[in-house]
Each structure stands twice: as structure tokens, then as C-alpha cells.
RODREN-73107 format. One record per atom (N, C-alpha, C): residue number from 1; residue in three letters; atom name; y, x, z. Coordinates in pm, whole numbers. Example, Ala and Ser with C-alpha at 12.3 -4.5 7.8 and 13.67 -1.06 7.14 Angstrom:
{1 Ala N {-569 1319 780}}
{1 Ala CA {-450 1230 780}}
{1 Ala C {-330 1320 780}}
{2 Ser N {-225 1285 708}}
{2 Ser CA {-106 1367 714}}
{2 Ser C {3 1290 787}}
***
This chain:
{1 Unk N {-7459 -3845 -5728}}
{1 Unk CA {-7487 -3943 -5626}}
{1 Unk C {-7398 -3915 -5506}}
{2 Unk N {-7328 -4014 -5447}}
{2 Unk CA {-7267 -4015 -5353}}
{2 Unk C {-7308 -3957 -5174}}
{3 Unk N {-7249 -3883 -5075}}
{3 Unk CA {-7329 -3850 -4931}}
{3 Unk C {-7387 -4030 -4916}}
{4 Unk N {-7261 -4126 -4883}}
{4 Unk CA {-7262 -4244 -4807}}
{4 Unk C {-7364 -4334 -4910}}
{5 Unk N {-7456 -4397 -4830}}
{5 Unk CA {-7500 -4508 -4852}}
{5 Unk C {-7429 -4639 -4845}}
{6 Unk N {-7401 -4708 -4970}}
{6 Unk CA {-7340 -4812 -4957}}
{6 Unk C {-7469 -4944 -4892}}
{7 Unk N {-7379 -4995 -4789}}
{7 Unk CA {-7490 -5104 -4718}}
{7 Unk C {-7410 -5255 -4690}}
{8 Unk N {-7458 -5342 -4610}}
{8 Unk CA {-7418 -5458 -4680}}
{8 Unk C {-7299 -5463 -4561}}
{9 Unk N {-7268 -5370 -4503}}
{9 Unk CA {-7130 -5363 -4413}}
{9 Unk C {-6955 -5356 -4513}}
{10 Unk N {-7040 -5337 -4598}}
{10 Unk CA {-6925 -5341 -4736}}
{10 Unk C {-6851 -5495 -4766}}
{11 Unk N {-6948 -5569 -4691}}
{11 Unk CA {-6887 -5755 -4725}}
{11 Unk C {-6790 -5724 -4611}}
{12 Unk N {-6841 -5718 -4493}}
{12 Unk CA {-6742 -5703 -4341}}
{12 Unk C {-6611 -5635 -4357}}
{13 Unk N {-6621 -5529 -4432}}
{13 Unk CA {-6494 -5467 -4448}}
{13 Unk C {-6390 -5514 -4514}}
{14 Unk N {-6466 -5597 -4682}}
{14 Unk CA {-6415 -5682 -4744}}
{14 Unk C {-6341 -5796 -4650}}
{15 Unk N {-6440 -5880 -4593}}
{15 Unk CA {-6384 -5993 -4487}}
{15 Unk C {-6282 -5947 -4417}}
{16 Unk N {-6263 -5804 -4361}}
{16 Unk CA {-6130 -5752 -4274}}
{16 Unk C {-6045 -5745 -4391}}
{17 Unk N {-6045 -5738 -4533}}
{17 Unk CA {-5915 -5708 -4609}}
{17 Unk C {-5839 -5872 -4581}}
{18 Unk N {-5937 -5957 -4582}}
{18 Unk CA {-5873 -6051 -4634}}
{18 Unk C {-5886 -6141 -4544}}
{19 Unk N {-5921 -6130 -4429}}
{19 Unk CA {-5875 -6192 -4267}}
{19 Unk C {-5711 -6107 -4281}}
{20 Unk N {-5647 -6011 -4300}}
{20 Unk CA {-5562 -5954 -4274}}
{20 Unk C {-5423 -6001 -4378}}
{21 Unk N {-5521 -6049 -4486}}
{21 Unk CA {-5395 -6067 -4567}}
{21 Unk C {-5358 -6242 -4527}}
{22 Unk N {-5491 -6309 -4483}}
{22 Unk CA {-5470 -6436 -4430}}
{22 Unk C {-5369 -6417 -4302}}
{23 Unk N {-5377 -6376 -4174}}
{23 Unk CA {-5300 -6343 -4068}}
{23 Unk C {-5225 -6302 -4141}}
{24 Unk N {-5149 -6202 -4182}}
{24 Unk CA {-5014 -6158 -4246}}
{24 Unk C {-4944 -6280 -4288}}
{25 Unk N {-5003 -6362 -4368}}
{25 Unk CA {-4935 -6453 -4420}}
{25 Unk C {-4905 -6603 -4328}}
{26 Unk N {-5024 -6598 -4239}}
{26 Unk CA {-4962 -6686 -4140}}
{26 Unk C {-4851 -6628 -4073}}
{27 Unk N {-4867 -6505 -3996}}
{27 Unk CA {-4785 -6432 -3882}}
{27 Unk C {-4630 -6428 -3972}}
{28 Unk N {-4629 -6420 -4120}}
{28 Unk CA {-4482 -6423 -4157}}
{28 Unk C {-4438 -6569 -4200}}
{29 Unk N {-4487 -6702 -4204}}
{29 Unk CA {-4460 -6839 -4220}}
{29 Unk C {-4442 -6869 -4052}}
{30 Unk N {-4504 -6840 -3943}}
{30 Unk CA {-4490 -6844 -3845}}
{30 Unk C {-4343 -6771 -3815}}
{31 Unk N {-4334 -6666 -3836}}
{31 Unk CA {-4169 -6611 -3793}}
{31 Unk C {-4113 -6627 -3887}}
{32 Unk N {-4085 -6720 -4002}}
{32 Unk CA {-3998 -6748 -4078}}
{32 Unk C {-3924 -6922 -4021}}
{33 Unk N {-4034 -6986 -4005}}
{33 Unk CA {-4035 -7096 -3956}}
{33 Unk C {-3910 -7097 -3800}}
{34 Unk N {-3951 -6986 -3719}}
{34 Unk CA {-3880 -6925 -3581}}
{34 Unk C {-3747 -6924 -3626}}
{35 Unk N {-3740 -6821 -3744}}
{35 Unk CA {-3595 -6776 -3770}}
{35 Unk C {-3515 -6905 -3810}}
{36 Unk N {-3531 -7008 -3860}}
{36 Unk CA {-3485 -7087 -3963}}
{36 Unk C {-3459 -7214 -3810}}
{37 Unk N {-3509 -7206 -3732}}
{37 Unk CA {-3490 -7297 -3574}}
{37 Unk C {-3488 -7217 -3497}}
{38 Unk N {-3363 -7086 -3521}}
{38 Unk CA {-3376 -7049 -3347}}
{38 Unk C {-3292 -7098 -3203}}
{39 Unk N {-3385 -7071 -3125}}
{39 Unk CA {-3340 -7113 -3022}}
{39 Unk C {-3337 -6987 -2897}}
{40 Unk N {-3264 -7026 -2822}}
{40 Unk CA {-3207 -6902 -2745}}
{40 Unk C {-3308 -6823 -2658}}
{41 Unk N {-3375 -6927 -2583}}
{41 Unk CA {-3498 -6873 -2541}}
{41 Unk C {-3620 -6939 -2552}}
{42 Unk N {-3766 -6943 -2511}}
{42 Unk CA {-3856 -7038 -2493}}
{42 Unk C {-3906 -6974 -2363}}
{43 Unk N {-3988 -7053 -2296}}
{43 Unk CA {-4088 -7043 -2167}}
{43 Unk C {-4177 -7088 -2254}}
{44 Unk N {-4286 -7025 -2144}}
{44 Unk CA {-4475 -7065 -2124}}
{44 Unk C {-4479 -7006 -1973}}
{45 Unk N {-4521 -7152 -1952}}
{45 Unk CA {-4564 -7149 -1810}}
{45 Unk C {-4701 -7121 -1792}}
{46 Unk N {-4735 -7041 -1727}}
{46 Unk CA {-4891 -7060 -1689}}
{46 Unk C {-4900 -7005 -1528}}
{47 Unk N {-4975 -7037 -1493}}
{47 Unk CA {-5047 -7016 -1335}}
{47 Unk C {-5051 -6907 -1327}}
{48 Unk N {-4958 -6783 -1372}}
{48 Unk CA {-4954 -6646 -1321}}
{48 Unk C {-4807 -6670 -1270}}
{49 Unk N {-4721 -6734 -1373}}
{49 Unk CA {-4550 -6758 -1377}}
{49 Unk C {-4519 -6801 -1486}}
{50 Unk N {-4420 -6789 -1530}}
{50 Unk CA {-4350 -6821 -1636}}
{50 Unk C {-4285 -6731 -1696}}
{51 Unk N {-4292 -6734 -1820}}
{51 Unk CA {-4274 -6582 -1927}}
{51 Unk C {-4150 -6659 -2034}}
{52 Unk N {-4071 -6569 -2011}}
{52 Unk CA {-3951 -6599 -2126}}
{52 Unk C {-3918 -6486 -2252}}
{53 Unk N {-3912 -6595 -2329}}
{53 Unk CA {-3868 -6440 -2463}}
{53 Unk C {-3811 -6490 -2531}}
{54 Unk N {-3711 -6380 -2664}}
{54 Unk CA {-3600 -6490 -2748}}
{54 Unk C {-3725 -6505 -2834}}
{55 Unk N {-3642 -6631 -2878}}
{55 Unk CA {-3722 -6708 -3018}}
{55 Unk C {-3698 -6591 -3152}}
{56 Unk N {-3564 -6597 -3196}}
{56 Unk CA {-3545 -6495 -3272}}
{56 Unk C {-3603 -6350 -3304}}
{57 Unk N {-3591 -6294 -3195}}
{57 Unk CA {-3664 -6184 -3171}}
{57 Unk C {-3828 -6192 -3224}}
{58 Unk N {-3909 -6303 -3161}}
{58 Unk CA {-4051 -6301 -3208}}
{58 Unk C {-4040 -6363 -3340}}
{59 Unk N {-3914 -6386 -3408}}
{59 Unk CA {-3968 -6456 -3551}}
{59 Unk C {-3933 -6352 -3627}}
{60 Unk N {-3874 -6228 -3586}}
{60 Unk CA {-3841 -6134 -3650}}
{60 Unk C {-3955 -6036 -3680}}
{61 Unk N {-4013 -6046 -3572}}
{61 Unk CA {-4135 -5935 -3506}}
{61 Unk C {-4244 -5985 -3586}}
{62 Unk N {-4252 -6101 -3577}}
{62 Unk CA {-4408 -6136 -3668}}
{62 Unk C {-4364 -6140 -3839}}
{63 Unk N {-4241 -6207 -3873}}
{63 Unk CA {-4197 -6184 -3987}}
{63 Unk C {-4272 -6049 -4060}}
{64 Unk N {-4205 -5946 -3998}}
{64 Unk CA {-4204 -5777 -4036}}
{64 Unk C {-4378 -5778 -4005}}
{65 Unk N {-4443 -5786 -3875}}
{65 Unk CA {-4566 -5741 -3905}}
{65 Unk C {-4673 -5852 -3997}}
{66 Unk N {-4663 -5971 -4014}}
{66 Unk CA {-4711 -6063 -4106}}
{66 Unk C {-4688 -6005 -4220}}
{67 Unk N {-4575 -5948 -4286}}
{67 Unk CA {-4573 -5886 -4433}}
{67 Unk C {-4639 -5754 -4445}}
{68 Unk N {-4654 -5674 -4349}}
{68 Unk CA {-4685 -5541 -4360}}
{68 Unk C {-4852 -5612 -4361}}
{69 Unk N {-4930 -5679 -4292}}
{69 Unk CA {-5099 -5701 -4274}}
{69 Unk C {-5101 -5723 -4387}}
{70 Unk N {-4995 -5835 -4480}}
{70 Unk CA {-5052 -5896 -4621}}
{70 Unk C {-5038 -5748 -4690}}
{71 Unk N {-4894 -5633 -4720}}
{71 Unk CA {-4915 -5585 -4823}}
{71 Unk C {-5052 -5470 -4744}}
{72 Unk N {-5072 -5432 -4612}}
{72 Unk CA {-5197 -5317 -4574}}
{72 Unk C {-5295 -5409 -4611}}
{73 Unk N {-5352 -5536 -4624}}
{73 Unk CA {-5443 -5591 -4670}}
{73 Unk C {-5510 -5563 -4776}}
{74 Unk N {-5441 -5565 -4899}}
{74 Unk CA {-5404 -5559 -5004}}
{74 Unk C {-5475 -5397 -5052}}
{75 Unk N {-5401 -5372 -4965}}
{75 Unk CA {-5467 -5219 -5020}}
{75 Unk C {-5583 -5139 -4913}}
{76 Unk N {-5653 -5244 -4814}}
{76 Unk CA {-5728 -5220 -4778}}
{76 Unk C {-5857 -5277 -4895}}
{77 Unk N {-5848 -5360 -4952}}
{77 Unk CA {-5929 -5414 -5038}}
{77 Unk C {-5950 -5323 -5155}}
{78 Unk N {-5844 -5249 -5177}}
{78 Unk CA {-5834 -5153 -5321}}
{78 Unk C {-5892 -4997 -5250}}
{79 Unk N {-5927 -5022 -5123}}
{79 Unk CA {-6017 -4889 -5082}}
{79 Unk C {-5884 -4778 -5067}}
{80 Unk N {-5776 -4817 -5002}}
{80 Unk CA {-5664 -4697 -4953}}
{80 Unk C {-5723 -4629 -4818}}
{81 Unk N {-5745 -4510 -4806}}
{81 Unk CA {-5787 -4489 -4655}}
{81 Unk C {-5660 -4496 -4555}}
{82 Unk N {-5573 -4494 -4622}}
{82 Unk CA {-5408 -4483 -4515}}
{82 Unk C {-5356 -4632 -4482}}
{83 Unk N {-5455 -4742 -4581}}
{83 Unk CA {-5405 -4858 -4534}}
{83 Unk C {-5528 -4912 -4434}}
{84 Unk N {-5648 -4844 -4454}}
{84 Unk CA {-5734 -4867 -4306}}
{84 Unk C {-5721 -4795 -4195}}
{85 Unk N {-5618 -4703 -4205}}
{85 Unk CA {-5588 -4674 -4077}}
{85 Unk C {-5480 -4730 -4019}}
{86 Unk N {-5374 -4783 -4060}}
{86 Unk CA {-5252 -4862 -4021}}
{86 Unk C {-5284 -4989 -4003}}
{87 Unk N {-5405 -5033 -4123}}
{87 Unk CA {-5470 -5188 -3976}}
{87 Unk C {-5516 -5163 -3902}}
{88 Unk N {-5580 -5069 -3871}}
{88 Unk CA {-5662 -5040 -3735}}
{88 Unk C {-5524 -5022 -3634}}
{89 Unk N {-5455 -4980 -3641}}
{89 Unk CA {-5353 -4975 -3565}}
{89 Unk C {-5260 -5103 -3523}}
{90 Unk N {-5252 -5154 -3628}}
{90 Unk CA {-5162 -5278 -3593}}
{90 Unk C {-5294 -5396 -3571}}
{91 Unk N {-5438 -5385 -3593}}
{91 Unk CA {-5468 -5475 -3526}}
{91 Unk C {-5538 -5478 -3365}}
{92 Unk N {-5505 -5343 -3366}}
{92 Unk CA {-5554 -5300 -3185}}
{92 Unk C {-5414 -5367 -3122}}
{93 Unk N {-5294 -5346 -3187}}
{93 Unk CA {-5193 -5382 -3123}}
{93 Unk C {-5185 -5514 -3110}}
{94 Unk N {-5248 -5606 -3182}}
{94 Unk CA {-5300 -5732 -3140}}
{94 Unk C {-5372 -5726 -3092}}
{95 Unk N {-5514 -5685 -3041}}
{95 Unk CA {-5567 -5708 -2966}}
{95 Unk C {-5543 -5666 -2805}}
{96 Unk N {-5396 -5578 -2812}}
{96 Unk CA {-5378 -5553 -2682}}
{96 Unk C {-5245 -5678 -2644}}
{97 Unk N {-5182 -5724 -2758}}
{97 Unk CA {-5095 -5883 -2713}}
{97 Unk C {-5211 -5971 -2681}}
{98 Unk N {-5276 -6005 -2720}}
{98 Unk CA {-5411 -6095 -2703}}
{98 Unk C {-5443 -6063 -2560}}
{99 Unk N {-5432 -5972 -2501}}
{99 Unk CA {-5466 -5933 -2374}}
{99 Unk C {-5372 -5992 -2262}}
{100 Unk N {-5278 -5983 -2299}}
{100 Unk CA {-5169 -6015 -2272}}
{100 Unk C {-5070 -6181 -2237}}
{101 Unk N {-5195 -6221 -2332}}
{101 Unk CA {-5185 -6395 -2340}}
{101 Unk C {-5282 -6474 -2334}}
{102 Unk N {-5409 -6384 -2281}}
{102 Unk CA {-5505 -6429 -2201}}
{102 Unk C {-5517 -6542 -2101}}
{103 Unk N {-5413 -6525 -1986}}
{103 Unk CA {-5361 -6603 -1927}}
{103 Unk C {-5292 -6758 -1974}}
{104 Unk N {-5258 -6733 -2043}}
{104 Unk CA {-5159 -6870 -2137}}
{104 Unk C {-5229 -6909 -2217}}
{105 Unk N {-5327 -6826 -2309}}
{105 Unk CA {-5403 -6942 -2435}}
{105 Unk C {-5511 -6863 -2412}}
{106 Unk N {-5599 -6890 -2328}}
{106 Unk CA {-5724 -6854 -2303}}
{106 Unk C {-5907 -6833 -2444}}
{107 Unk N {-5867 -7010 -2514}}
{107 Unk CA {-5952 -6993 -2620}}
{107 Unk C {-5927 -6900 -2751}}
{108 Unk N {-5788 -6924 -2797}}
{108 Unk CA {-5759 -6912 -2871}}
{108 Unk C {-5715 -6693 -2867}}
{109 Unk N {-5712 -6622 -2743}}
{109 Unk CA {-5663 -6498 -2703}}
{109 Unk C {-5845 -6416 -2736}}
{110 Unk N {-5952 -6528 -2667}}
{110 Unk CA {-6070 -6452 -2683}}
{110 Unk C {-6145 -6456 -2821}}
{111 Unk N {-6122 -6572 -2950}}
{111 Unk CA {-6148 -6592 -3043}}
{111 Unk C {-6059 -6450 -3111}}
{112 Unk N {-5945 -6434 -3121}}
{112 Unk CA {-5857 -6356 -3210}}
{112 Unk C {-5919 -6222 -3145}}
{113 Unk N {-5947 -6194 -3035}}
{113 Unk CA {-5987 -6050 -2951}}
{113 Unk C {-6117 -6027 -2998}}
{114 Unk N {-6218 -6149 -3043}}
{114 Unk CA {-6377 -6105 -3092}}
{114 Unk C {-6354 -6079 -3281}}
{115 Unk N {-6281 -6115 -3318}}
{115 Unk CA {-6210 -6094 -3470}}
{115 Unk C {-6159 -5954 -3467}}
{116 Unk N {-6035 -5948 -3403}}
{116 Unk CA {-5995 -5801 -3368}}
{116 Unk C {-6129 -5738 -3389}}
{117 Unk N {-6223 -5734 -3280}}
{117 Unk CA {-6329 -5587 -3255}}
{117 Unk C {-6400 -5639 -3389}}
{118 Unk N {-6470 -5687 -3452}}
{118 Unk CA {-6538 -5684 -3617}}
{118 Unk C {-6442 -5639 -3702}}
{119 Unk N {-6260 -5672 -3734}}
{119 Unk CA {-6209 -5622 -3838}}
{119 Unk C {-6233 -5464 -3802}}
{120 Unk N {-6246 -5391 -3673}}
{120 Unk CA {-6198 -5277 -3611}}
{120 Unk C {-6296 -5228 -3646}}
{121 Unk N {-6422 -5283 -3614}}
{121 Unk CA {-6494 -5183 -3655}}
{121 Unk C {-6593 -5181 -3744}}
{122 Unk N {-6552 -5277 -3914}}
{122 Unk CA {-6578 -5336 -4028}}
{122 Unk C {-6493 -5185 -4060}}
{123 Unk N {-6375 -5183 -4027}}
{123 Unk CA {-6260 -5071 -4087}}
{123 Unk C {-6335 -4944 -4032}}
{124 Unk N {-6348 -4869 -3940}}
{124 Unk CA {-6369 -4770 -3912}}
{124 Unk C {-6516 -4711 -3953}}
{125 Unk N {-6593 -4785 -3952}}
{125 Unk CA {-6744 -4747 -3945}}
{125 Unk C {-6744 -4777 -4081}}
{126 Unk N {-6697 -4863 -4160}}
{126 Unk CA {-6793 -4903 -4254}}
{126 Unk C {-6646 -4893 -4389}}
{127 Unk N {-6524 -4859 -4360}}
{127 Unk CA {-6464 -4879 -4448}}
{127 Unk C {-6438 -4808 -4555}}
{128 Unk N {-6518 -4700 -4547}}
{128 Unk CA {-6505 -4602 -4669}}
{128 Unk C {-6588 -4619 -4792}}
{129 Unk N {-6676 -4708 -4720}}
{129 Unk CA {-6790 -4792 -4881}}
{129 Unk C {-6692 -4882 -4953}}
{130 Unk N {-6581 -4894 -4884}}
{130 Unk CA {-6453 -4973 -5005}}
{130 Unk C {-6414 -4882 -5108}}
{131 Unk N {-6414 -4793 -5078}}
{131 Unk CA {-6385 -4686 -5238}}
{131 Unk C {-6466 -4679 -5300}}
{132 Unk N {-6578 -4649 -5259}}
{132 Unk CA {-6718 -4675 -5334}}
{132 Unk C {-6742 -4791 -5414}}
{133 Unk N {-6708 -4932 -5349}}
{133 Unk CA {-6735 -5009 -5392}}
{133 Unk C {-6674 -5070 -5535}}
***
């Protein structure tokens, strides 16, 4: 018999494999889409200022981390403990861009930031009943 009690936090963790492999696969159609129309720079204006960044650059950036969520997804579902720790990492690092664009997309920064904290802590607390499972 196993120490851990498997409990029904085992669906949540599940739901973080595959919220992750969903985002991955948007975040790399999203910077594929970028790469294929780039343009030199973009603005977003918002009532703090106005924020400029290359286009290229962010279609590169989500490209690379959109493929890495789908393949850490992937093997967060197959119960890897090294791929629940590298989403926990790359999705804090969204939740600290989310912080970041608070200001500019207000609904859409606090929806992805209350997702963030359940995949986070679906993964940490509860993600080792994925091997089990």
C-alpha cells in the first residue's frame, strides 16, 4: 500500500496537464501566426503609457514556450515529477507577465492569474497522485 492517499485532487492535476497542453498549443499558433506577419514594432496604449515591443521577438518567445507547455504537458499527465516542476516554473512566469499586463487587459490578466494559482497548486500539492494514478 502506498504512504499518499490518492484523493479527488488527482482530476485538478489532470485538468493542469491538459490546460497546459491547450495553452502550449495556443501560445505556439499565436507566435507562429506573429512570425509569418512580422512587423517591426507594435504599441498598447494604456493609461499608465504606452509599451512597445518587436513583433518578432514575442512570436519567437511564445513559439518556444507554447511547444515546451505542450511537450511538459504531456508528460505531466504521464506522472514525470521533472515535468511538474518546469510547469510550475514556466507557469509562475506567466503569472508574473499577467502581472504585468494587468494594466492593459485587465479581464482577461485576472482570469489567466486565477488559472495560474489552481494549475500551481493542482501541481505542487496534489501532483504526485499522477504517478499513482
Amino acid at each position: 500500500m502506498s504512504d499518499t492517499q490518492r484523493t479527488g485532487w488527482v482530476g485538478w492535476a489532470v485538468f493542469a496537464g491538459i490546460v497546459l497542453i491547450i495553452t502550449g498549443a495556443w501560445d505556439a499558433l499565436k507566435g507562429f501566426s506573429a512570425l509569418l506577419r512580422p512587423v517591426d514594432q507594435w504599441a498598447i496604449s494604456a493609461d499608465a503609457g504606452t509599451i512597445l515591443f518587436d513583433v518578432e521577438v514575442w512570436g519567437w518567445w511564445h513559439l518556444i514556450v507554447g511547444l515546451l507547455l505542450v511537450l511538459v504537458g504531456i508528460f505531466v499527465l504521464r506522472g514525470a515529477t521533472w515535468a511538474r516542476v518546469i510547469a510550475i516554473i514556466l507557469v509562475a512566469l506567466n503569472a508574473i507577465a499577467q502581472l504585468g499586463l494587468l494594466s492593459v487587459q485587465p479581464w482577461w490578466s485576472v482570469i489567466a492569474l486565477a488559472l495560474d494559482v489552481v494549475v500551481i497548486y493542482a501541481l505542487t500539492v496534489h501532483g504526485k497522485e499522477l504517478q499513482e494514478a
